[in-house]
Structures are given as structure tokens and as C-alpha cells.
C-alpha positions as CSV (number, residue, x, y, z in Angstrom):
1,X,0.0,0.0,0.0
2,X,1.3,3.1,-0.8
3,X,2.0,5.7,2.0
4,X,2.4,2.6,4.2
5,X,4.3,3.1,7.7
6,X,7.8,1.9,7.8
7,X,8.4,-0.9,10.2
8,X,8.8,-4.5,10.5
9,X,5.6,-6.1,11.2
10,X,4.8,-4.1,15.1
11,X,1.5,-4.3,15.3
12,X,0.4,-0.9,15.3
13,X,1.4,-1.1,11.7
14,X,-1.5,-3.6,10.8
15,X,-4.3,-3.0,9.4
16,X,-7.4,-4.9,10.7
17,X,-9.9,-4.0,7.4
18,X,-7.2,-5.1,5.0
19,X,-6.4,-8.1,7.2
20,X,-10.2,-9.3,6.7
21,X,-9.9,-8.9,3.4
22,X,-6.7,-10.7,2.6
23,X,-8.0,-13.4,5.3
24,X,-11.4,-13.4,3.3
25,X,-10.2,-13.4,0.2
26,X,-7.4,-16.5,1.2
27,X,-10.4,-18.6,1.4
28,X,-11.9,-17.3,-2.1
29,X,-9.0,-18.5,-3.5
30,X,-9.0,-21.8,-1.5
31,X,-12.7,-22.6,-2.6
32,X,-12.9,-21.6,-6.2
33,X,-13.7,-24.3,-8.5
34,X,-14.7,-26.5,-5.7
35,X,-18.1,-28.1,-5.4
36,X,-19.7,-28.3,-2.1
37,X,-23.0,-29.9,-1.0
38,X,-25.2,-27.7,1.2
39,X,-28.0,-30.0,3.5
40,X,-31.4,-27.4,4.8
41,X,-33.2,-28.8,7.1
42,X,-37.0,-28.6,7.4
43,X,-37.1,-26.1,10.2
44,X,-34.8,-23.2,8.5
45,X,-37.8,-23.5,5.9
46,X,-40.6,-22.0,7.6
47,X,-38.9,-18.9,8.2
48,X,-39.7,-17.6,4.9
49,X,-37.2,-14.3,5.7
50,X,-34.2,-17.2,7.0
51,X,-34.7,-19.1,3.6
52,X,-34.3,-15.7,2.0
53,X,-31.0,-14.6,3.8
54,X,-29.5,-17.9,3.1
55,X,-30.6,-17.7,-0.6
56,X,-28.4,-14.6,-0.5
57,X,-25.5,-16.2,0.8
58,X,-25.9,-18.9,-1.9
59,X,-25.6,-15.9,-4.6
60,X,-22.3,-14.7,-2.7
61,X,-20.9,-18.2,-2.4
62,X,-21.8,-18.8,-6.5
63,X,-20.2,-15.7,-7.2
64,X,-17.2,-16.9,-5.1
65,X,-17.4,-19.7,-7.9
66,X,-17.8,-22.3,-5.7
67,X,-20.1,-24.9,-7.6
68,X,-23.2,-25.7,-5.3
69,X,-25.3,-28.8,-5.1
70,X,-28.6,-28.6,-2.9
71,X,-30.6,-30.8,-0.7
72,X,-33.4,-29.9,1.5
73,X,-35.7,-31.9,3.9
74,X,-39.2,-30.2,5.1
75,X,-40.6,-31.9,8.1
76,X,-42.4,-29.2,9.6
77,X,-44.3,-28.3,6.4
78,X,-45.3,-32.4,6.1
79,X,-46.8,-32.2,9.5
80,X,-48.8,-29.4,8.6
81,X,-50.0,-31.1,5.8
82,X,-50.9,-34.4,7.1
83,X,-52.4,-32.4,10.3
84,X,-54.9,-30.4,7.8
85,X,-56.0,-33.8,6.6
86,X,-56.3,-35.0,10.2
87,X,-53.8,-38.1,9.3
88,X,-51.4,-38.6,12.6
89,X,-48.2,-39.8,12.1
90,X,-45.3,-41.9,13.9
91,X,-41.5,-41.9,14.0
92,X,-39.4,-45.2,14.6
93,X,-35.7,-44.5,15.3
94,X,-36.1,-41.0,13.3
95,X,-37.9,-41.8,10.7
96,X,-41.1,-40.9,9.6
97,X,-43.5,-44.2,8.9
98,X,-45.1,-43.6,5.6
99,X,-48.1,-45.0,4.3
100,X,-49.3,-45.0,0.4
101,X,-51.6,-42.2,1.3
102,X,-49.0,-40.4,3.5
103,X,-46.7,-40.6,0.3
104,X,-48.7,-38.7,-1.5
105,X,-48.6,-35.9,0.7
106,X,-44.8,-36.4,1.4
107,X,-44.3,-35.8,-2.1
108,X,-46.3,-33.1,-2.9
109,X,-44.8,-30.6,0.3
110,X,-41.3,-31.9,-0.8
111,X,-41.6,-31.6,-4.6
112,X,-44.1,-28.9,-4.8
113,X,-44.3,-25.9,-2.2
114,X,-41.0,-26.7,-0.7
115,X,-38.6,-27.0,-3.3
116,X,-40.3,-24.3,-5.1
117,X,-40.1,-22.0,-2.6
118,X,-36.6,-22.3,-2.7
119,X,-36.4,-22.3,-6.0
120,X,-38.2,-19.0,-6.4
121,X,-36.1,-17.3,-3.8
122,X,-32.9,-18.3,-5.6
123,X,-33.8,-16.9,-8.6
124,X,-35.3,-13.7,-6.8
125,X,-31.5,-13.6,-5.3
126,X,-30.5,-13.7,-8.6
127,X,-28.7,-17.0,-9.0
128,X,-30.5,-19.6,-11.3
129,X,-31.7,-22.7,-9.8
130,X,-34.1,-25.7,-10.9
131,X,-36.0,-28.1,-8.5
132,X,-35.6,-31.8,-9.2
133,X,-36.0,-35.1,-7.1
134,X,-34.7,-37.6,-6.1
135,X,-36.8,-39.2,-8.7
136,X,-35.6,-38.0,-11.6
137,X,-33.6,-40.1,-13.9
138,X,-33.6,-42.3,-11.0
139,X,-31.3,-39.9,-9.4
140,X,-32.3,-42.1,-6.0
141,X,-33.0,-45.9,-6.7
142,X,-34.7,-47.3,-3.5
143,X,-36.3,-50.3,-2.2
144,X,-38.4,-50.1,1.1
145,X,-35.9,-50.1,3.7
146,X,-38.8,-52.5,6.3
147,X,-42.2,-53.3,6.3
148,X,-42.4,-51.5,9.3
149,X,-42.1,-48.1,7.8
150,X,-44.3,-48.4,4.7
151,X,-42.8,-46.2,2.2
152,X,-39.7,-45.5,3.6
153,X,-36.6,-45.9,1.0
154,X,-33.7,-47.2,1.7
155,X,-31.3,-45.7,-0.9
156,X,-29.2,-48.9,-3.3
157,X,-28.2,-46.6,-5.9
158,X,-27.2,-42.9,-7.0
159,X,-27.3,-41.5,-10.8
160,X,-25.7,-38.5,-10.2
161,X,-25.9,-37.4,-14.1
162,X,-28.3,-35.7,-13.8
163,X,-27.2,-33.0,-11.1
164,X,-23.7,-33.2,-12.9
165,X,-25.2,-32.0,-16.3
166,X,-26.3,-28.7,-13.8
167,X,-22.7,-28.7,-12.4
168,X,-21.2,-28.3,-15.7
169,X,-22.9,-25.2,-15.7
170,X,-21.3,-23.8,-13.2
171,X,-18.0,-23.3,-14.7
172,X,-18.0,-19.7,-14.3
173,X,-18.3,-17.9,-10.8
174,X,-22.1,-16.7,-11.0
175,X,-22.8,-18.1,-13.7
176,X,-24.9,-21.8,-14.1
177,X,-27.7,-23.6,-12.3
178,X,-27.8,-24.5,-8.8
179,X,-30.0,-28.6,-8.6
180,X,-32.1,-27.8,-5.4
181,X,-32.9,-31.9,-4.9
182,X,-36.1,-33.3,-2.9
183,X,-35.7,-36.4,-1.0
184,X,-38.0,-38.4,-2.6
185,X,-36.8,-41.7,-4.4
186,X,-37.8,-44.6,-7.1
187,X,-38.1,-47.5,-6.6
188,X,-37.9,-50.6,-9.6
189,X,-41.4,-50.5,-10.2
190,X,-42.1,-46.9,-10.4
191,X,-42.8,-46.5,-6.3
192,X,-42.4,-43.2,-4.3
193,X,-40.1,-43.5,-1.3
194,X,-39.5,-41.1,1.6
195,X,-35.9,-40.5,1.8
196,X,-34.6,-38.9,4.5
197,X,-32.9,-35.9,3.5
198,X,-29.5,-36.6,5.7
199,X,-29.2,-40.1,3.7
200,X,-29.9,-38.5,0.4
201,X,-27.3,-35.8,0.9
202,X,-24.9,-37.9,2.4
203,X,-25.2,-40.5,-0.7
204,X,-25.2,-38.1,-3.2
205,X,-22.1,-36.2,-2.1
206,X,-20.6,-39.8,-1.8
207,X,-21.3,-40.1,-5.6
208,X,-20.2,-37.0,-7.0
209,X,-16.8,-37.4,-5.3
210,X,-17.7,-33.8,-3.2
211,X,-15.0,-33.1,-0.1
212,X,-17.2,-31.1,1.9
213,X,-20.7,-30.7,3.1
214,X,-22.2,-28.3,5.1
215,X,-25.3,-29.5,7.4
216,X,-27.9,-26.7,8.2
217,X,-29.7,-27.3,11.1
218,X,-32.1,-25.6,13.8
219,X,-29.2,-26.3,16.3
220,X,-26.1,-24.5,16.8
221,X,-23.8,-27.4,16.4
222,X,-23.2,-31.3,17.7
223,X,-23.5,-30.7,21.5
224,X,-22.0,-32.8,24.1
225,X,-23.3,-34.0,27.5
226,X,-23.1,-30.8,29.2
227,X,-25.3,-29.8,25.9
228,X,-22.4,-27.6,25.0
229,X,-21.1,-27.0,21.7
230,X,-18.7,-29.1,20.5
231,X,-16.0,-27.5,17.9
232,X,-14.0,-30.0,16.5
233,X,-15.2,-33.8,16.0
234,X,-12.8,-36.8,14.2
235,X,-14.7,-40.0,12.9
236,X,-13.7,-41.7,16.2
237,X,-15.0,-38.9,18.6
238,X,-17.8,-39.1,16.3
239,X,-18.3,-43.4,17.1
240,X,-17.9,-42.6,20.7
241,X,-20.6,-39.9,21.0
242,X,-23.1,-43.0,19.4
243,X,-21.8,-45.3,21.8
244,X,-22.1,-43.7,25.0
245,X,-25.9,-41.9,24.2
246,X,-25.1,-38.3,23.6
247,X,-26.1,-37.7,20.4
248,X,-29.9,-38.7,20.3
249,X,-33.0,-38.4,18.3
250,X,-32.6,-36.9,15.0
251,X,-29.2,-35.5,15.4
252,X,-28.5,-39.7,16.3
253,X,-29.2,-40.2,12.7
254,X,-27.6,-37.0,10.6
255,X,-24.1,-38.6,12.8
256,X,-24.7,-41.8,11.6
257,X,-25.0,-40.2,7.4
258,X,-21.4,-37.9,8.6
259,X,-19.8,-41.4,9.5
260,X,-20.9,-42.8,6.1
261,X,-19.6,-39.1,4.3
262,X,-16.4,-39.9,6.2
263,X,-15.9,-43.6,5.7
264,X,-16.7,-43.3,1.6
265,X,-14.1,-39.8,0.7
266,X,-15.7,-36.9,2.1
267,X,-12.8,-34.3,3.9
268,X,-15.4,-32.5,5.9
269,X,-18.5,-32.1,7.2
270,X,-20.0,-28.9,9.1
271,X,-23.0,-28.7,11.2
272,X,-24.2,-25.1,11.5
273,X,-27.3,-23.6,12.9
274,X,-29.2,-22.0,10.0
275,X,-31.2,-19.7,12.3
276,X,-27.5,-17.8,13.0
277,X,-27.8,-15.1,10.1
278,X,-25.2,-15.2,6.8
279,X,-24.0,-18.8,8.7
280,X,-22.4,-20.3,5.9
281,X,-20.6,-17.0,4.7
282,X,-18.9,-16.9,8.5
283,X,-17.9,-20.9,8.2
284,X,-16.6,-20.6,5.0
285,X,-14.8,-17.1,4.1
286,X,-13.5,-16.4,7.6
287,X,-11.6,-17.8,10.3
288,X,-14.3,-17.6,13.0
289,X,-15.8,-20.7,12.6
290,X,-19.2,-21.3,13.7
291,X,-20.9,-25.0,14.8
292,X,-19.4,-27.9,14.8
293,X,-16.7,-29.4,12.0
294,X,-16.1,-33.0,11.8
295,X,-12.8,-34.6,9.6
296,X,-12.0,-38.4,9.6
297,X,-8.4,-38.3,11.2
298,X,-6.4,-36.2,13.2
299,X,-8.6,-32.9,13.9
300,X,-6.9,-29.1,12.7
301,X,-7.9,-26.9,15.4
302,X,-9.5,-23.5,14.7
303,X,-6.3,-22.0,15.4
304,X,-3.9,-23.7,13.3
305,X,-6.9,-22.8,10.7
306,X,-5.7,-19.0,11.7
307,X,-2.8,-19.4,11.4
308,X,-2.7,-21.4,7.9
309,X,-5.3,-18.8,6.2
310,X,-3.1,-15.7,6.8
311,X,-0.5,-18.2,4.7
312,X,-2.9,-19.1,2.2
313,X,-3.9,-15.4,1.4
314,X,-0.4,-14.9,0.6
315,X,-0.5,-17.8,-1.9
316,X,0.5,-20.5,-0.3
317,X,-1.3,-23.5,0.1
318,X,-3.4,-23.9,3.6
319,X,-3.1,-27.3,4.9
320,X,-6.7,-28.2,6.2
């Protein structure tokens, strides 16, 4: 910078803006050209000013040209569709038993009000998007995964071509489609199954080879027995969290999917709390960190991420 004050690093020479934006623009530079999968769950949906903020942050993180696949899950709205036709509904170990009449409500929240909703707002934003399932092109092949659940999928096979042919759009930074994928698979003889939305982004990001996925959630992170946050997770922390009961419920089952991500080639997964405005802008372009992050070996703490990111910003290569 010109008119700079001579000195050798003190720190009343630094500046703290242009230090954001180097450290900012280090992770730009780290991201560009990568494809990440971003996971909304149900809740963040009914919040129809959330869904907009974090369709903004989709428009920044396409004009970062990062490549973006999306999956969403919509719970909330399927109760309130079953309860206006008085059905009443059951869970067994976090999923939702489904019967043929329940399907056909399942599919129309997920396929119709839900994904278009997001759809709309993406384009509003500015950044194209189109709404598929996990029907299409038998993007999610399923057979019933017990008779206990009725129309509950258990996913056998992904055809990712279909979301890759949207990827290949993407080449330039703002430019292409963004898939926005409802959990609802095919099965061999034509069937609607009820995915669960953690499954179907965990298997898709499996077969499209991505390196990170982000979870967004209604909680702030994966919390630990004191219910506190926990920052940093390996795949083993991650075992031992299932076998000692702390992670319950539904946040029992999106573990289980970040094990699968882990075992099969995803780097990392982040669990963030989608309520926490411009979330996924503060997890990925900054070295704050927000929610949880979980890697398969050896955990980078937050600050050796610091410390690696002021490195990268100066074109080197972080190692995380």
C-alpha cells in the first residue's frame, strides 16, 4: 500500500480491514472451483425471511465460484400437511412411517411448495436454480428399507448425471444452475419412497466425489453431554458420541450419514445452525468458525486454521 508506515511487522502497523480482506479473500481463492454440498433442514424453511437470507448467501458463495449442489428436507411443512388432513403420524428411530396415502402428501410438500419456494427465492436472489427429485432419472434408486415403515426408501443406488449435467454449468463464478434436490426416491417398479434428507445428501455427495458438506440445522452445532457445543469432532469422537448416548434423536441419525460421508471420501462435514444469520458465509470465508466441523483423522484446530489462512492469502497452500 502506498503511504504505508515503515516498520517491520509491530503491530500498530496492521491493518485490521485489509487483514479481513486478505483473510477473506485467502479462502476465495482456496474454494474456487470446488463443489460443495449444502444439506437445509426442514425447520430453516418455515422462516420464509431465513430461507431468503440464506438464498443470499448462496448468490455470494456462486459468485465466489464455488459450484453448489442442494438438498433440503421439510418436516415441519409435512406435518402441517398431514395435520390439515387429520392423518397422525409416527416416527421409529427418526424416521417418519409412511403410508401409500402419506406418500402422496410427502411428495407433494417436498416436490411442490417446498422446493419451489426455494427455488423461487434463488432466482429472486439472482442466482438460477431448478428443483428436481430424487426421482428424476432415478437420481435415488430405493427399495423399502422395512415393512415397518411403509414407504420409507432405503437408498441402493445414485445417478448422479443428472445433477452433474447442472454442475457443468457452473464453470464460471455466477454463472450456471444450482440442482435444489427433494428427498423423494424410485423405486424398480415406479414407487415413491421417503428419503430422509440426511441419507440423500450424504449419498449423493458420496457419488459426485464432493470433499465437503455443510449441514444446516435448527441447532447450533453437535452438542456434548453438558449440551455444549462441540467445535471439532474426528470420525472416532464421532463413534464414541453413538456409543455412549449423547447424540440422540434426529441429530443420532444426521451422525450416523457424517460417518458414512467420512468412511466413503468426504474431507469435511459442518453442522451449523441455520437460524445464525449469513452462517455459511462466517464458516466458510472467515476464520471464526461457527458449529461444529467433523474430519475423519487427526482434527486441525480453529487455530492452526488461523494461522494457515493468513498463509494461504499470501499464496500458499493452507493445509486443512
Amino acid at each position: 500500500m502506498s503511504g504505508s508506515v515503515s516498520g517491520s511487522g509491530s503491530s500498530q502497523n496492521k491493518n485490521p480491514s485489509a487483514l479481513n480482506v486478505m483473510e477473506t479473500l485467502g479462502y476465495v481463492k482456496r474454494f474456487t472451483g470446488e463443489t460443495i454440498l449444502i444439506k437445509i433442514g426442514g425447520a430453516a424453511l418455515t422462516d420464509p425471511e431465513l430461507v431468503k437470507s440464506l438464498c443470499q448467501d448462496l448468490a455470494m458463495i456462486r459468485a465466489a465460484g464455488v459450484k453448489v449442489v442442494l438438498v433440503h428436507g421439510g418436516g415441519p411443512s409435512i406435518n402441517q400437511e398431514l395435520t390439515t388432513h387429520g392423518i397422525t403420524w409416527e416416527f421409529i428411530d427418526g424416521q417418519r412411517v409412511t403410508t401409500p396415502a402419506m406418500m402422496d402428501i410427502v411428495e407433494m410438500v417436498l416436490c411442490g411448495s417446498v422446493n419451489r419456494k426455494i427455488v423461487r427465492t434463488l432466482n429472486a436472489a439472482g442466482v438460477q436454480a431448478a428443483g428436481i427429485s430424487g426421482s428424476d432419472a432415478k437420481l435415488l434408486f430405493c427399495k423399502q428399507a422395512s415393512a415397518k415403515l411403509g414407504q420409507v426408501g432405503q437408498i441402493e443406488a445414485v445417478n448422479p448425471a443428472i445433477i452433474q449435467q447442472y454442475l457443468d454449468t457452473q464453470s464460471s463464478a455466477g454463472s450456471g444452475i444450482i440442482p435444489v434436490i427433494a428427498p423423494v426416491g424410485i423405486g424398480k417398479n415406479g414407487q415413491a419412497f421417503n428419503v430422509n434428507a440426511d441419507w440423500a445428501a450424504s449419498n449423493i455427495a458420496v457419488a459426485l466425489g464432493i470433499k465437503k458438506v455443510i449441514y444446516l440445522t435448527d441447532q447450533n452445532g453437535i452438542l456434548d453431554q453438558n449440551m455444549a457445543v462441540i467445535s471439532e469432532l474426528d470420525a472416532g469422537e464421532l463413534e464414541n458420541l453413538i456409543e455412549t448416548g449423547v447424540v440422540k434423536g434426529g441429530m443420532l441419525a444426521k451422525v450416523q450419514t457424517m460417518l458414512f460421508c467420512l468412511k466413503k471420501g468426504v474431507l469435511e462435514l459442518h453442522v451449523l445452525n441455520a437460524k445464525r444469520m449469513h452462517c455459511l458465509i462466517e464458516e466458510l470465508f472467515t476464520n471464526a468458525g461457527v458449529g461444529t466441523i467433523c474430519r475423519k483423522r487427526q482434527r486441525v484446530t480453529r487455530a492452526a486454521k488461523n494461522s494457515t489462512s493468513s498463509t494461504t492469502s499470501t499464496g500458499a497452500t493452507a493445509n486443512v
